[in-house]
N, C-alpha and C positions, 0 to 999 in steps of 0.2 A: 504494500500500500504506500503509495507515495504522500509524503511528509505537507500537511496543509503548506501553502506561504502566506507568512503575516501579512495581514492588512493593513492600506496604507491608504491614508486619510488625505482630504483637499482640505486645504482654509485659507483665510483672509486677514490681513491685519489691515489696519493704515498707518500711513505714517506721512507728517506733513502735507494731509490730505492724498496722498497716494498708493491705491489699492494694493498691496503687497502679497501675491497669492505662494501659497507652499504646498508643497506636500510633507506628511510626516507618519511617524510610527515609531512605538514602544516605546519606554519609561526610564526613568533612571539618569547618569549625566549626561547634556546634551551632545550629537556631534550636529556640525553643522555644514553641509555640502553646499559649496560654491560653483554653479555653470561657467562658463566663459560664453564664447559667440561664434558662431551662429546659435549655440546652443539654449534650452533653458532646462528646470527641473527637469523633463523626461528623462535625462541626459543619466540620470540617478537611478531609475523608475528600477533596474533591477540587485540593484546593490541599498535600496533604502530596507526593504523590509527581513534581505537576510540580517543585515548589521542590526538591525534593531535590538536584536538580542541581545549587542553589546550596551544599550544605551536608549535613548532618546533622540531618533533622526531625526535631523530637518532639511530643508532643501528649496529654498526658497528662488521664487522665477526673480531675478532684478531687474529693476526698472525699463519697461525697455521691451522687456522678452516674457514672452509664453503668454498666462493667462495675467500679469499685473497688471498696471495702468500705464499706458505708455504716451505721457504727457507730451506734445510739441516742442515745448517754450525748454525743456529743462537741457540741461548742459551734458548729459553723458560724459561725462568726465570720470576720469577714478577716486577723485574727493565728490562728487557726486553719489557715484554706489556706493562709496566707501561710507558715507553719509548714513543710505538708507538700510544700509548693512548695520548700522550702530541703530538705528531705529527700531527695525525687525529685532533685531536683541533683546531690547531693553522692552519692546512691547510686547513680546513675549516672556517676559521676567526670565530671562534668561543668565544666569550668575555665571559660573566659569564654565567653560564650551571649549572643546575639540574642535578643528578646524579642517576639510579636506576641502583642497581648493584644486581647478582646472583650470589653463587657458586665464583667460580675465579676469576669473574667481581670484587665482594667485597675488595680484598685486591690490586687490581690491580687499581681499582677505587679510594679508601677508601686511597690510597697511593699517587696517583696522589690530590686530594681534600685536602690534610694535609701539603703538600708541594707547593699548590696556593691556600690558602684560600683565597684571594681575588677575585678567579674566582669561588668561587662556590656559588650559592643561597640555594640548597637544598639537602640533602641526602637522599635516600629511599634504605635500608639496605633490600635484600631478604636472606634467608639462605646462609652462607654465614661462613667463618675459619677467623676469625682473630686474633686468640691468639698463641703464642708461643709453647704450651703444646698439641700437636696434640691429637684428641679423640681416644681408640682402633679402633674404625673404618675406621678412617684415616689413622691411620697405617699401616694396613693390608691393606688397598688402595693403599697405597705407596710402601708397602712392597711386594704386586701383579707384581707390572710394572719394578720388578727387577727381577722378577724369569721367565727366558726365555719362556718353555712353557707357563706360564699364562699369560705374557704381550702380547704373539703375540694371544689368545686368549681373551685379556681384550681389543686390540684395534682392534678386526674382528668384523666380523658384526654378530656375534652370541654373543658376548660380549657386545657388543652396543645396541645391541636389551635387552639382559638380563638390563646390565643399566635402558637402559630410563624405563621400567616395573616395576624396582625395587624401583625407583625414587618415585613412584606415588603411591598415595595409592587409588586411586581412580581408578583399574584397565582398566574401561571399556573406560578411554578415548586414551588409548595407542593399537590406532588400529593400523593392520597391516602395512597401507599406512602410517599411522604416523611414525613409526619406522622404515620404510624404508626409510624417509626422512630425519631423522635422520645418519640411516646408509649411506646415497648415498656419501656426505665426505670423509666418512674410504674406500671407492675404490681404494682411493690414495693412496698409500705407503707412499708417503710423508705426509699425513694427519696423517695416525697410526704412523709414526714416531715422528712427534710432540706431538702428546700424550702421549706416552709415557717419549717423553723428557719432556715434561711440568712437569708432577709426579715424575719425576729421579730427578728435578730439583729444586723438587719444597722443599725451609727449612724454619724453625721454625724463623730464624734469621732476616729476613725483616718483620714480622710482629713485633717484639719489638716495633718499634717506632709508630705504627700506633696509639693504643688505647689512651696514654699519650695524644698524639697531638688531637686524637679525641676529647677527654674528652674537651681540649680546648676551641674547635671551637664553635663561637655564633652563625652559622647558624641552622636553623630547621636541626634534625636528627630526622627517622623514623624508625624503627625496624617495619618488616612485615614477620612474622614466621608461615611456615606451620608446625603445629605441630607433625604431623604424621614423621616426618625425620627424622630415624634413625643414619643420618650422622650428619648435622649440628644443630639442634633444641639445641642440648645442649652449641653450641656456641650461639646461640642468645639469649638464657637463661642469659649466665655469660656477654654478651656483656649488655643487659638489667641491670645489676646489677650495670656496670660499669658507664650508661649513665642514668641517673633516669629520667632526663630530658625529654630525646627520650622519642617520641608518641611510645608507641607497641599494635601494632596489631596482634592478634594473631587468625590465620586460624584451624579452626578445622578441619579434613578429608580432611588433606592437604598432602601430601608429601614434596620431597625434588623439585621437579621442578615446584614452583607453579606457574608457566604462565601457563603449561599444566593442573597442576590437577584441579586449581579452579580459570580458568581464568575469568570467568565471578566476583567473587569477589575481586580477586585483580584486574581487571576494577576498579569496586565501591571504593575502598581503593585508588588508582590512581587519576580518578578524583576530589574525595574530597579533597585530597591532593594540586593537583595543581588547586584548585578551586578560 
């Protein structure tokens, strides 16, 4: 007989008027799952309710993406989510929190964590930018979502779709219906606008402070690297350099979204973790 899987809850908070949607499941000390971009919460959907066992998941969409509110006028910036990421905490009385960040989660998280050391227990780094000196691949990422034809291509769902494909190196798990789930978001106008502003918005200059202060901090730090990412792998290379400390784990026939590519091992790296 195969093993129920826990149930996993929808909800709402707000914060400075802004509908902040999550998913969650089980009890006990918080962890807290960080998306990056294209992505949002689903990005979690099968790693929230085994880990519950260890904890109290959360996994909230940021501003911008999935089901929140994804206001025009706001700045997308990383002191932006970094913002509404201290809001969703606090509004959820959230005291000291576990952290597993991906992609934009990372500095958005990793920024929030540096600036209340006292509220955090744990770090778990996935691929992820936090140095100043963008890779050429980021660039040309950045430098995409300025040139009119390619950014209203880079945020359609032919865009989206090429993304999340390109992401993985494990092709066969980026089925159809997966990608469409992906894409169902970017319907929005206001979702592909935020994206784009997120990347128009997004500079080298709020990362400066983050590694200094990282290096700092006494709490367990984890580095978990799909290696196959042709975008971030070589920041979690120099982020390792910097943190000798951090446990690193490193995923072979992995890409850059490893909840997708090799989620059944980063399960196993997860529970050990919070074991």
């Amino acid at each position: 007989m195969s093993q129920e899987k826990p149930a996993i809850s929808s909800g709402f908070t707000s914060i400075n008027g802004i509908n902040i949607h999550y998913l969650y499941a089980g009890e006990g000390n918080p962890i807290v799952l960080l998306h990056g971009i294209p992505t949002y919460s689903y990005l979690w959907r099968n790693i929230i309710g085994p880990l519950s066992a260890k904890g109290r998941v959360l996994a909230p969409d940021l501003p911008g993406y999935g089901l929140s509110d994804k206001p025009v006028d706001a700045p997308y910036t990383t002191d932006f989510f970094t913002d509404a990421l201290n809001g969703f905490i606090d509004a959820l009385g959230l005291d000291k929190i576990s952290l597993v960040v991906h992609d934009l989660g990372g500095p958005v998280g990793m920024l929030w964590a540096v600036n209340h050391v006292d509220r955090v227990e744990r770090i778990v780094i996935l691929n992820t930018l936090v140095y100043p000196h963008f890779s050429l691949s980021m660039k040309l990422l950045l430098l995409s979502a300025r040139i009119p034809g390619l950014r209203n291509w880079l945020s359609g769902l032919s865009g989206i779709a090429y993304t999340m494909k390109w992401g993985v190196y494990n092709l066969d798990v980026m089925t159809p219906e997966l990608i469409s789930s992906y894409q169902a978001p970017f319907k929005d106008i206001n979702t592909r606008h935020a994206y784009i502003k997120t990347l128009t918005a997004m500079k080298p200059d709020i990362l400066t402070e983050i590694v200094p202060k990282l290096i700092k901090m006494n709490q367990p730090i984890h580095l978990v690297c799909g290696e196959k990412d042709n975008l971030l792998s070589g920041e979690m290379h120099q982020l390792k350099k910097y943190l000798p400390e951090a446990g690193y784990i490193s995923i072979n026939d992995c890409g850059h979204f490893v909840p997708e590519d090799q989620t059944e091992k980063l399960l196993e790296v997860l529970t050990e973790l919070f074991a």
